[in-house]
N, C-alpha and C positions, 0 to 999 in steps of 0.2 A: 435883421435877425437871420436872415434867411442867407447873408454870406457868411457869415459866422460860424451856422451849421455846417456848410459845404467846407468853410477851411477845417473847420474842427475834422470832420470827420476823415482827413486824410493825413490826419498827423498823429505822430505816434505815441507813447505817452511818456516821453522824458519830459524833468522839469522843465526842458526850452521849451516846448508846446504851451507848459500852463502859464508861465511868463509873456509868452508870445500874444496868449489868450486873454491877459491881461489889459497888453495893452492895446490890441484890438478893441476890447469895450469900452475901455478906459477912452477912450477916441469915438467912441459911437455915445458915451455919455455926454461929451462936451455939445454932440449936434442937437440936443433937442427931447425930440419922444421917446420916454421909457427911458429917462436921465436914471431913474432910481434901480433901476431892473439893471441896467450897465451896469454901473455903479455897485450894486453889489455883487454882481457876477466878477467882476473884477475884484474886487476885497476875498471874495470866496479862491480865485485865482493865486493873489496872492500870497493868503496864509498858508496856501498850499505848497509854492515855491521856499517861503521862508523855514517851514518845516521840515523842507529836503533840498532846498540848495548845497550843494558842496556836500554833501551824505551820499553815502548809497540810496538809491532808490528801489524796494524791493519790488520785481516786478510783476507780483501776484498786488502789490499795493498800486502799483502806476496805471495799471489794468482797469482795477476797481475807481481808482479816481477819473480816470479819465469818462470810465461806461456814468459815472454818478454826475460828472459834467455834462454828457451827451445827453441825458435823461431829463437834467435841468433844463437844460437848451431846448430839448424839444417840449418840454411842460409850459416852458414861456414864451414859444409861439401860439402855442393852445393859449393859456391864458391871457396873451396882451389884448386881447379883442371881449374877454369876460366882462362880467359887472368888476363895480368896480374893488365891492368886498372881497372879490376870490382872489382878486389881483393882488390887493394887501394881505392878507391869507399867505399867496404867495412868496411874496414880498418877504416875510417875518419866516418864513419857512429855508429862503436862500440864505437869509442871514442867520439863522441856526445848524446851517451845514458846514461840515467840515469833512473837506475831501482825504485831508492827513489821517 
């Protein structure tokens, strides 16, 4: 999680980033721990690209997606170590965002 953060934070918010972010988790899912947490981070990733691929991207919008990605990223280092209720908590609460 913790390279994740460091690339995230130094890229900027065109759709290549959330594509690119994709498929960074998408690849930290297939290893193992916190399959599910990748895993949606990436689907959250993606409906994001599919939204604005090939669109303008407005950049009061790419802004706010990117800070609402940063926020999740650092909410599920906090939480991978929780019980295990906050974790699903969690969990149900990535899968209800949308960065679009």
């Amino acid at each position: 999680m913790d390279a994740s953060m460091a690339w995230q934070r130094q890229q900027n918010s065109g759709v290549r980033t959330f594509r690119d972010f994709q498929q960074r988790v998408s690849a930290l899912a297939a290893g193992g721990d916190h399959a599910a947490l990748y895993s949606l981070l990436a689907a959250l990733a993606a409906r994001f690209v599919a939204a604005w691929d090939g669109r303008p991207l407005p950049v009061g919008v790419a802004q706010g997606a990117l800070a609402s990605l940063t926020l999740s990223l650092e909410r599920a280092r906090r939480v991978a170590e929780s019980p295990d209720l906050d974790q699903l908590a969690f969990l149900n609460e990535i899968a209800r965002t949308d960065l679009a």
